[in-house]
PyMOL commands that place a pseudoatom at each C-alpha (Angstrom):
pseudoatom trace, name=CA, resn=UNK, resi=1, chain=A, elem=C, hetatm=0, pos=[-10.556, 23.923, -21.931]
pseudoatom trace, name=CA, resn=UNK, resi=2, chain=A, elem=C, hetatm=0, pos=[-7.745, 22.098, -20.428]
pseudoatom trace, name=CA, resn=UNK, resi=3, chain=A, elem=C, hetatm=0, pos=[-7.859, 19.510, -17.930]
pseudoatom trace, name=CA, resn=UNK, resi=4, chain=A, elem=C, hetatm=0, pos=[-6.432, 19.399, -14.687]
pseudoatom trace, name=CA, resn=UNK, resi=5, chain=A, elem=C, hetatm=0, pos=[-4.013, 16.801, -13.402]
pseudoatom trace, name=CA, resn=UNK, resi=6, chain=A, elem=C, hetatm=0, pos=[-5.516, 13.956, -11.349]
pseudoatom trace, name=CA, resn=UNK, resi=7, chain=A, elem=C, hetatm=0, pos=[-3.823, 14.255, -7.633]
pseudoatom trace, name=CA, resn=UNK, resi=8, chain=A, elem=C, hetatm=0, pos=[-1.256, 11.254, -7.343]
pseudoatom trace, name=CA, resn=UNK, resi=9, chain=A, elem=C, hetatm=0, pos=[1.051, 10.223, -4.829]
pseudoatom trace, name=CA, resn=UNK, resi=10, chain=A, elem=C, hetatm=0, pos=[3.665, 8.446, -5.101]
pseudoatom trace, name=CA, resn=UNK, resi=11, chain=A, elem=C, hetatm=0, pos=[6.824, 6.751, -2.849]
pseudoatom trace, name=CA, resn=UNK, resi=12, chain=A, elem=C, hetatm=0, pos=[9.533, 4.027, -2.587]
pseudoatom trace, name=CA, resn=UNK, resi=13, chain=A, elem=C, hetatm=0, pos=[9.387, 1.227, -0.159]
pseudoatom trace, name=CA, resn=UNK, resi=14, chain=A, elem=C, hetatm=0, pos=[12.504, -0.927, 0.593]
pseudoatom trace, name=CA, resn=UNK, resi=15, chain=A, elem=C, hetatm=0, pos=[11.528, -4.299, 0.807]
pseudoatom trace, name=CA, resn=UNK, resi=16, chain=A, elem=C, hetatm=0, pos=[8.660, -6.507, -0.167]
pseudoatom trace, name=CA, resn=UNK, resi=17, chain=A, elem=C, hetatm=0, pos=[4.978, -5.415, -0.186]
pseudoatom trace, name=CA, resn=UNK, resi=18, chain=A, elem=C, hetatm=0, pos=[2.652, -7.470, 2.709]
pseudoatom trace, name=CA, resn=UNK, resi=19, chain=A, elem=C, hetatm=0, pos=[1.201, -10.210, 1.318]
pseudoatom trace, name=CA, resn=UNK, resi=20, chain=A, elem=C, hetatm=0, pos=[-2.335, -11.119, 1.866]
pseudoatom trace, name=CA, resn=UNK, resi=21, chain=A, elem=C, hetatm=0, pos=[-2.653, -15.023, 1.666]
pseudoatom trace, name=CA, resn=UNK, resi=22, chain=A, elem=C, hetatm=0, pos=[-2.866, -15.857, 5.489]
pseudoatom trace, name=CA, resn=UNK, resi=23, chain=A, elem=C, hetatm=0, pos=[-5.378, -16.952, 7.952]
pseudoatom trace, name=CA, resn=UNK, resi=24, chain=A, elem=C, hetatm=0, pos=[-3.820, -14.756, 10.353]
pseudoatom trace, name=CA, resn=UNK, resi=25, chain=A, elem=C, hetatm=0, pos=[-4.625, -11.191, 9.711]
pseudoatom trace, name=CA, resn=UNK, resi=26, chain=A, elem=C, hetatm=0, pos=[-1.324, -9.193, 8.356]
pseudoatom trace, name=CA, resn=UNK, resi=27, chain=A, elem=C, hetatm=0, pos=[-2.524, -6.535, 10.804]
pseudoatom trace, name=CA, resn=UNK, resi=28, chain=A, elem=C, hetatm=0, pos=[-1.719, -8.630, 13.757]
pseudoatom trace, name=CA, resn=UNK, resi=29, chain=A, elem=C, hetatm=0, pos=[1.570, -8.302, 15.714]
pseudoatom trace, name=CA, resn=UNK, resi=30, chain=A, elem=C, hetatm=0, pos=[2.854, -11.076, 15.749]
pseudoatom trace, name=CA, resn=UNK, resi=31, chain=A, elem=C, hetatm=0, pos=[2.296, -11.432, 11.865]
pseudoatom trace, name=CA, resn=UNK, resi=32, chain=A, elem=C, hetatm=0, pos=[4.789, -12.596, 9.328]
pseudoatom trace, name=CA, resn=UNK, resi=33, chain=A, elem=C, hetatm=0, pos=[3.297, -9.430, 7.703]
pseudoatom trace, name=CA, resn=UNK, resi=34, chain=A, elem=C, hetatm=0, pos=[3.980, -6.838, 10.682]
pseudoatom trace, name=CA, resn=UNK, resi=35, chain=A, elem=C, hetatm=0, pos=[7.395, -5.428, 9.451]
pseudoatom trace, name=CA, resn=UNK, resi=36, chain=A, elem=C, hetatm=0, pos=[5.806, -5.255, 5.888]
pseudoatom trace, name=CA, resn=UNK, resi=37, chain=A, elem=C, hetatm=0, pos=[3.219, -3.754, 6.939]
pseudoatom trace, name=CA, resn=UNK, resi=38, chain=A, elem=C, hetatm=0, pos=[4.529, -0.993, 8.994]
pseudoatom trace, name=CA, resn=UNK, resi=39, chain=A, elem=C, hetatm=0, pos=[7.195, -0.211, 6.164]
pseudoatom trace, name=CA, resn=UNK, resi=40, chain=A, elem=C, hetatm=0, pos=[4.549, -0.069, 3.934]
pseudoatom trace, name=CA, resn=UNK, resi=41, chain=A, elem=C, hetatm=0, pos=[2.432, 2.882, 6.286]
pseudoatom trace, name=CA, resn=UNK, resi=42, chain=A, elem=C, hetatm=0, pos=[5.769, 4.655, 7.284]
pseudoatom trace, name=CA, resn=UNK, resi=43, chain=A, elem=C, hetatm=0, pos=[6.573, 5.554, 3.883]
pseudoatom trace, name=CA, resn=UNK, resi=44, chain=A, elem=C, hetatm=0, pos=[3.086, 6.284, 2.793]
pseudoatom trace, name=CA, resn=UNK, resi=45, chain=A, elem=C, hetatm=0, pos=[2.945, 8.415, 5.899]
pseudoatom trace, name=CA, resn=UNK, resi=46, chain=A, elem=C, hetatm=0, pos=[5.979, 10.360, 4.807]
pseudoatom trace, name=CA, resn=UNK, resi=47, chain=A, elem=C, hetatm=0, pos=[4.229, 11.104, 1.009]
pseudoatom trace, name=CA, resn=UNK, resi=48, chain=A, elem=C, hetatm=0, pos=[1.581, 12.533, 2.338]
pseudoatom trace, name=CA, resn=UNK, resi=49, chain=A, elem=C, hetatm=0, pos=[2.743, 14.516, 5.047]
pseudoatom trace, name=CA, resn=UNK, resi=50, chain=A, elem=C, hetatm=0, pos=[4.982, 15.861, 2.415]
pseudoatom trace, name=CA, resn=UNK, resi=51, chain=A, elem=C, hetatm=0, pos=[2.062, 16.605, -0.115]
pseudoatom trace, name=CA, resn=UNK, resi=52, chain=A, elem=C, hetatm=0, pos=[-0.856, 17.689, 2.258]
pseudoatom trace, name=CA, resn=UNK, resi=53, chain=A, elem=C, hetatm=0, pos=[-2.866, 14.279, 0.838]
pseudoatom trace, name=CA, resn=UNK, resi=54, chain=A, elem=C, hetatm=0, pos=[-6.288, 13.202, 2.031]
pseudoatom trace, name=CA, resn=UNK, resi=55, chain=A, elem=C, hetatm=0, pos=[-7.699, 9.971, 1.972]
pseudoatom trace, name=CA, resn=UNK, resi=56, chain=A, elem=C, hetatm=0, pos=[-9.493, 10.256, -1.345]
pseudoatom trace, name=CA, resn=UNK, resi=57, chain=A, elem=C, hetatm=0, pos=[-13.416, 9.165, -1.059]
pseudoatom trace, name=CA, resn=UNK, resi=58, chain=A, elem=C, hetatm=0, pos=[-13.830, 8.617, -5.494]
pseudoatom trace, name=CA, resn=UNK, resi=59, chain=A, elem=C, hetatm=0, pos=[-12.211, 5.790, -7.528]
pseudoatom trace, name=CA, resn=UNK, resi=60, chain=A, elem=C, hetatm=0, pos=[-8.641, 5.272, -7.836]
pseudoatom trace, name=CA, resn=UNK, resi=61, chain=A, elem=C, hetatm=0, pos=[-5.707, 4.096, -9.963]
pseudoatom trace, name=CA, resn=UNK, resi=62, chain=A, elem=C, hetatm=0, pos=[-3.219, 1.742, -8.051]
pseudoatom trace, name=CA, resn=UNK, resi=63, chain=A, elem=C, hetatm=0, pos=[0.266, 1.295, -10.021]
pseudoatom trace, name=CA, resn=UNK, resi=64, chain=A, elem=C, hetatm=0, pos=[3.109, -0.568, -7.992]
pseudoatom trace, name=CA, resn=UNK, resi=65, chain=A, elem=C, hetatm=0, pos=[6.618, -1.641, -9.867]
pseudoatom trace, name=CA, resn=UNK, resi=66, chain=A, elem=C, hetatm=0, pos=[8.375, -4.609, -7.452]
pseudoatom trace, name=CA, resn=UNK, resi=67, chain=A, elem=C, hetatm=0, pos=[12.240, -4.651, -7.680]
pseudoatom trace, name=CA, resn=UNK, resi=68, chain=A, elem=C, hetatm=0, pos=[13.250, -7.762, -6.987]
pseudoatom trace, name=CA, resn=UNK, resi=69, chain=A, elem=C, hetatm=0, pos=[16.128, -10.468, -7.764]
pseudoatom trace, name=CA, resn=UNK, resi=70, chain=A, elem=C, hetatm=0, pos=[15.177, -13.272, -10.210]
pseudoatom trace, name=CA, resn=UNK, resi=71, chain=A, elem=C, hetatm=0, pos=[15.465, -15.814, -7.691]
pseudoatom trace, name=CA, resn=UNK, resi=72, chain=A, elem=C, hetatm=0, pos=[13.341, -14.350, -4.999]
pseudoatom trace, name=CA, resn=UNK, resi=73, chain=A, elem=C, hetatm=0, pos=[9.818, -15.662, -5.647]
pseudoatom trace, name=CA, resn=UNK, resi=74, chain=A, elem=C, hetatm=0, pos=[8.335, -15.100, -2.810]
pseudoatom trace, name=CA, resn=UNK, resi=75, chain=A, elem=C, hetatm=0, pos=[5.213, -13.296, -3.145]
pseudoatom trace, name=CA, resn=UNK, resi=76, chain=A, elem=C, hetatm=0, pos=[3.219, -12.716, -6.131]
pseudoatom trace, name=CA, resn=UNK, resi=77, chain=A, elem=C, hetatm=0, pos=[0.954, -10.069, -7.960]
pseudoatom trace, name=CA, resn=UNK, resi=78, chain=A, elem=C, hetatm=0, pos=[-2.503, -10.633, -6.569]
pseudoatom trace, name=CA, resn=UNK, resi=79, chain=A, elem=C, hetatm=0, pos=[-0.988, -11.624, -3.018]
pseudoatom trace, name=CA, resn=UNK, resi=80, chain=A, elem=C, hetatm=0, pos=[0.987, -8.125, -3.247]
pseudoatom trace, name=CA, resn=UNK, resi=81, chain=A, elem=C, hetatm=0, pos=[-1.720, -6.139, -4.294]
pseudoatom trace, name=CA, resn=UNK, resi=82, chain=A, elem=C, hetatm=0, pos=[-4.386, -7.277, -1.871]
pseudoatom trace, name=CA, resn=UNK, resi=83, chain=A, elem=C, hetatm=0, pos=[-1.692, -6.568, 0.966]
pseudoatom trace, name=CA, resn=UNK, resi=84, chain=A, elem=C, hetatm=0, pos=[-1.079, -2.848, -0.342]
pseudoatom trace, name=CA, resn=UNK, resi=85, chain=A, elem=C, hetatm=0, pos=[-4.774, -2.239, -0.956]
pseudoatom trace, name=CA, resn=UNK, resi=86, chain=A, elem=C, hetatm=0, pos=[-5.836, -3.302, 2.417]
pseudoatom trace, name=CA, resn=UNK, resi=87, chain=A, elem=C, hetatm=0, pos=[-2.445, -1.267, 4.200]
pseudoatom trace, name=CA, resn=UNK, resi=88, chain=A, elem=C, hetatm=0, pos=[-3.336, 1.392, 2.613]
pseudoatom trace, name=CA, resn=UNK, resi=89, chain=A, elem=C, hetatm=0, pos=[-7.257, 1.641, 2.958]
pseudoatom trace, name=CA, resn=UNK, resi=90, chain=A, elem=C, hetatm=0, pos=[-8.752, 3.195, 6.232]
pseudoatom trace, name=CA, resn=UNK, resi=91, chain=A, elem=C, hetatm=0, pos=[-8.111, 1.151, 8.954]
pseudoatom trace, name=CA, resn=UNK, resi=92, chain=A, elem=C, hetatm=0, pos=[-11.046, 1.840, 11.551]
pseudoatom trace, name=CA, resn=UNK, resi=93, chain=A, elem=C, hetatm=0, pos=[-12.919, -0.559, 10.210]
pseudoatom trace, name=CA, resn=UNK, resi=94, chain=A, elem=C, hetatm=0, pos=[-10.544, -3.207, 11.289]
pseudoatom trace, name=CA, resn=UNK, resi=95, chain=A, elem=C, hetatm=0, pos=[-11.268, -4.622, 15.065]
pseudoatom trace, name=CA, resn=UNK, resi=96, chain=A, elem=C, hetatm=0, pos=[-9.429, -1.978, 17.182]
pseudoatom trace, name=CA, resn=UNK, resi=97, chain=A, elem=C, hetatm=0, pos=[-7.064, -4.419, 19.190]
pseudoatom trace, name=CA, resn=UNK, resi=98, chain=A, elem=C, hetatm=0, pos=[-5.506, -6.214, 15.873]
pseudoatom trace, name=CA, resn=UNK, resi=99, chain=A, elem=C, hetatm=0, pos=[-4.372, -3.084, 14.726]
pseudoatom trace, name=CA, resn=UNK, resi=100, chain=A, elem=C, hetatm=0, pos=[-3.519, -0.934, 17.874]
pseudoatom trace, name=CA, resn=UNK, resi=101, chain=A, elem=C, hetatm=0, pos=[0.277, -1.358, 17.809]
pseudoatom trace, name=CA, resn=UNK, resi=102, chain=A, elem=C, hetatm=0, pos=[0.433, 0.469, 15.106]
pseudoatom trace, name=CA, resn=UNK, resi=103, chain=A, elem=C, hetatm=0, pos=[0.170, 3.761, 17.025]
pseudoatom trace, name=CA, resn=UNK, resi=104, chain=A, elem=C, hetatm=0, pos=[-0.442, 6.312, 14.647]
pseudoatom trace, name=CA, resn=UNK, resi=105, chain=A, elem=C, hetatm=0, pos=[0.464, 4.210, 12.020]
pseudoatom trace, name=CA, resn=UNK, resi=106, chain=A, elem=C, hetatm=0, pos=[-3.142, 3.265, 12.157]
pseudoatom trace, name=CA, resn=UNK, resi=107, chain=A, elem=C, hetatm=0, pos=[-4.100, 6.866, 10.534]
pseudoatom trace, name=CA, resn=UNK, resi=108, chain=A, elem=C, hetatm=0, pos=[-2.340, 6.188, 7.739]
pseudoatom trace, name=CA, resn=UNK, resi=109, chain=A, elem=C, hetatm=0, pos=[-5.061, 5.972, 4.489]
pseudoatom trace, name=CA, resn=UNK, resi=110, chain=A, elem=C, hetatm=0, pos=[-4.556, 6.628, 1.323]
pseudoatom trace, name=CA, resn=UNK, resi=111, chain=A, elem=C, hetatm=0, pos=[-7.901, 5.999, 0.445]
pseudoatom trace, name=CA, resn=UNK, resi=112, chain=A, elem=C, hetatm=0, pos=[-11.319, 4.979, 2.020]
pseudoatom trace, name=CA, resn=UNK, resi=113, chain=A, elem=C, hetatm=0, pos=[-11.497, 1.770, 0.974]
pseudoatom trace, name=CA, resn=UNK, resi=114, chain=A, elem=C, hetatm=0, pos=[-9.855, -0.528, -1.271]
pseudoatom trace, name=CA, resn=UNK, resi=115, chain=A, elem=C, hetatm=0, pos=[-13.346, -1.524, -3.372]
pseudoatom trace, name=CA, resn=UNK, resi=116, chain=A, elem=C, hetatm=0, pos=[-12.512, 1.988, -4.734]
pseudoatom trace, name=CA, resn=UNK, resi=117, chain=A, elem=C, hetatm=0, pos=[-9.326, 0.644, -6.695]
pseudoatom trace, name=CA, resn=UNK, resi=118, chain=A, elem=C, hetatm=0, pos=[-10.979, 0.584, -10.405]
pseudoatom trace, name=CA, resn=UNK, resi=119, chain=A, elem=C, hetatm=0, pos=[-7.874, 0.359, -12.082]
pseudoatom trace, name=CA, resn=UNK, resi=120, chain=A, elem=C, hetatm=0, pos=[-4.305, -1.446, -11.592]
pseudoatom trace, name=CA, resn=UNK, resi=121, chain=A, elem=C, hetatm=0, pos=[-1.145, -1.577, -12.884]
pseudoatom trace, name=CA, resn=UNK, resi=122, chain=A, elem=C, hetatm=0, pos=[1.778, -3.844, -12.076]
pseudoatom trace, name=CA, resn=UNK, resi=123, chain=A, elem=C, hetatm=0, pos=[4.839, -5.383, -12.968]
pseudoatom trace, name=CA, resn=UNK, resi=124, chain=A, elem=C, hetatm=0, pos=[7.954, -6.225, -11.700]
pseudoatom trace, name=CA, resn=UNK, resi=125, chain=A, elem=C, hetatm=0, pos=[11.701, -5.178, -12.621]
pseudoatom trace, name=CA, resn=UNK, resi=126, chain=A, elem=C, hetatm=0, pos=[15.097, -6.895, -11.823]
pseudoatom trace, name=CA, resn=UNK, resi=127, chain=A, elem=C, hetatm=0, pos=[16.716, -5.959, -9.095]
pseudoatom trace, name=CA, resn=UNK, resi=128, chain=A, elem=C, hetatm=0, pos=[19.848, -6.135, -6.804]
pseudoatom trace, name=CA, resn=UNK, resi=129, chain=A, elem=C, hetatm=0, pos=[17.547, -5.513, -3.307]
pseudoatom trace, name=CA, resn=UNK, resi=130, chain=A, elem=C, hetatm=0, pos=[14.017, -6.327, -3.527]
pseudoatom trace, name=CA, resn=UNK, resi=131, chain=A, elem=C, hetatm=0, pos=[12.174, -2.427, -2.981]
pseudoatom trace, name=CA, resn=UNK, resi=132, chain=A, elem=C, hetatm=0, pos=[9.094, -1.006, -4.419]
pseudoatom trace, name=CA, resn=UNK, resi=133, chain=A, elem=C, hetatm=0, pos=[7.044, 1.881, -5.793]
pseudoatom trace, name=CA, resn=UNK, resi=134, chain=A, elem=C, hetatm=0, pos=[3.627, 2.592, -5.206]
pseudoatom trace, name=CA, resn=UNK, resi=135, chain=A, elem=C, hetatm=0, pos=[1.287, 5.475, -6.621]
pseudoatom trace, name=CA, resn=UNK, resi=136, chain=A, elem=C, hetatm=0, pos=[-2.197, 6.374, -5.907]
pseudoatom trace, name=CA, resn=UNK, resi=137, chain=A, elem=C, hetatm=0, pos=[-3.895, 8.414, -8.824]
pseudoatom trace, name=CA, resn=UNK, resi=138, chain=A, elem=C, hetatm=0, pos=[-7.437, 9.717, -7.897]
pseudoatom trace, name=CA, resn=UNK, resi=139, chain=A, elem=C, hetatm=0, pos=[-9.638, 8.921, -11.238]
pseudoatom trace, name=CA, resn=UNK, resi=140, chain=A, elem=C, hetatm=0, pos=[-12.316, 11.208, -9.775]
for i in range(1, 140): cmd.bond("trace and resi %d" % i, "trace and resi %d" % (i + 1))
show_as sticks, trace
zoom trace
């Protein structure tokens, strides 16, 4: 018998991930966060219109590679990946009015909820302009 593929997505993202080590929630306009944020949900937007994805409901794989310059430290691993777990979980959860600038940005999920993340991989590569790649893999 041969298995099937896992479904994956996966897409570029110019910049630096959000960061999740504020008070202030990275959802809020006025956030350090906000531009991060909605770079973050455009391009994830973009994958999955492309693909047809779903927010997936069983456990997932979360791999991100961050392109950055050796002397830009700001930002690290666990402050990047709580950001893209949270951007990319469902967002109704969230209080309505920190999150309704968005627009439809606020549709954007990936997955359900980011307690469903059962596996990670990162690292980081040198880099000219700081960008990144994310990918989803469903380990359902």
């Amino acid at each position: 018998m041969r298995d099937r593929e896992s479904p994956a997505l996966a897409f570029d993202v110019p910049g630096l991930p959000p960061v999740k080590n504020q008070a202030l929630s990275m959802f809020t306009a006025g956030s350090r966060q906000a531009l991060r944020v909605r770079m973050l949900l455009t391009a994830a937007c973009d994958a999955a219109q492309r693909t047809g994805w779903t927010p997936l409901t069983e456990p997932v794989a979360l791999e991100v590679v961050v392109r950055r310059p050796h002397r830009h430290h700001l930002g690290d691993a666990t402050n990047f990946l709580g950001g893209i777990g949270d951007v990319l979980q469902d967002k109704h959860r969230v209080p309505p009015g920190s999150v309704a600038h968005l627009g439809v940005l606020v549709d954007v999920a990936l997955f359900v909820d980011d307690r469903q993340i059962q596996q990670i991989s990162y690292r980081e590569e040198p880099a000219d302009e700081p960008s990144y790649r994310v990918k989803v893999v469903s380990l359902g």
